[in-house]
N, C-alpha and C positions, 0 to 999 in steps of 0.2 A: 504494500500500500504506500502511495506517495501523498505525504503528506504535502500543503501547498500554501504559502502565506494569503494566501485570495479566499482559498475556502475556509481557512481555520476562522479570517479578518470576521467572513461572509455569519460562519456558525454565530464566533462570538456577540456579532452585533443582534441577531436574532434570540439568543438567549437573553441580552442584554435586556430589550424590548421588552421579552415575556416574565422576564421578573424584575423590571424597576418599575418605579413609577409616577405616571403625569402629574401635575401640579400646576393648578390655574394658582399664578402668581399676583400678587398686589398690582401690578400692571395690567392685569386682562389676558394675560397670554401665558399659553403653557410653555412650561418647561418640564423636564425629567430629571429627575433622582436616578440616575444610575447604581445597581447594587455593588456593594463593596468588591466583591472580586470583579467587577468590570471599571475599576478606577484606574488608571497608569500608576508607575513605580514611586511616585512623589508621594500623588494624592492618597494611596494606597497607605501609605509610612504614615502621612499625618493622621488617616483615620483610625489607624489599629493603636496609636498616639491616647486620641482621645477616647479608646473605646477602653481603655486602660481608666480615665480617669472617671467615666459613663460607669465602671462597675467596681469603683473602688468606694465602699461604704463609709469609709472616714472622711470622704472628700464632702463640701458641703453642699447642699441643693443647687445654691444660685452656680456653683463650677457644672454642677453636673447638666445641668440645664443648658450653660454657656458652651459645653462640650457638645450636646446634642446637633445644638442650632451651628455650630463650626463645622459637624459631621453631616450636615444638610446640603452646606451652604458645599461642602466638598464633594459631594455626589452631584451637586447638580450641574445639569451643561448650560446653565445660566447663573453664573454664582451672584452677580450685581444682584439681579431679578430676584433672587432664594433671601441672600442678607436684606433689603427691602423689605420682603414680606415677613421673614423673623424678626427683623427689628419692630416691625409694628402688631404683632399679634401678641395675645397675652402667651403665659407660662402653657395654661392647658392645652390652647391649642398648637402650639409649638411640640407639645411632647404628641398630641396626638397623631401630628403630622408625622413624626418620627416613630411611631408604633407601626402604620400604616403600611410608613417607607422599609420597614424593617418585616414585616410581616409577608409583604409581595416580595422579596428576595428569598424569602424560607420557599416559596411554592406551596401548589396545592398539597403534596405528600404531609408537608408539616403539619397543615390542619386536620387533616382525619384522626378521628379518637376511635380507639376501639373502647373504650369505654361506656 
C-alpha cells in the first residue's frame, strides 16, 4: 500500500469536519473548532499546555476558565472571531461552549451507554 500526502491531507480534513465543531460567532459568521489532534505542532503544544492547567484541581476557577477560552480560541480557524465572542459571553456559556466542543471530538462511540 502506498501511502500519499494528498490522500492522508484529503482523510484528515474529512475527519476533521466530522468531529469538530461550527460556531456562529459574535460576528454573525461561522467559524470551526477544530479537535485537538487536528491542530498543527505549535497549537497542539499550547493546548495539551492548558489542558494541564483545565484538570489540575488546585488551580483556581477564574485560571481554569481562562484556560478553557485560550483552548477555544486555539482550535478555532478564526481565533480574532473565537476571543471576541469569549470575551463577551459570561462564564456559563463559555464552558458550555467548550463541553460541546469537547464532546463532538469524542464521536458518537463515546456517547453510547450500555447502561
Amino acid at each position: 500500500m502506498t501511502l500519499s500526502f494528498a490522500d492522508l491531507k484529503t482523510k484528515a480534513e474529512q475527519a476533521e469536519r466530522e468531529k469538530g465543531q461550527p460556531f456562529i460567532a459574535k460576528d454573525g459568521k461561522e467559524l470551526f473548532l477544530r479537535p485537538l489532534l487536528h491542530l498543527n505542532k505549535a497549537e497542539l503544544k499550547n493546548a495539551l499546555a492548558l489542558v494541564d492547567v483545565i484538570q489540575n484541581d488546585d488551580t483556581s476557577f477564574q485560571l481554569r476558565l481562562d484556560a478553557m477560552d485560550q483552548m477555544l480560541i486555539v482550535a478555532a480557524d478564526r481565533k480574532k472571531a473565537m476571543r471576541d465572542s469569549v470575551d463577551n459571553l459570561p462564564a456559563e456559556a463559555r464552558m458550555e461552549i467548550f463541553k460541546v466542543w469537547m464532546e463532538a471530538a469524542e464521536g458518537p462511540e463515546a456517547s453510547d451507554s450500555t447502561s
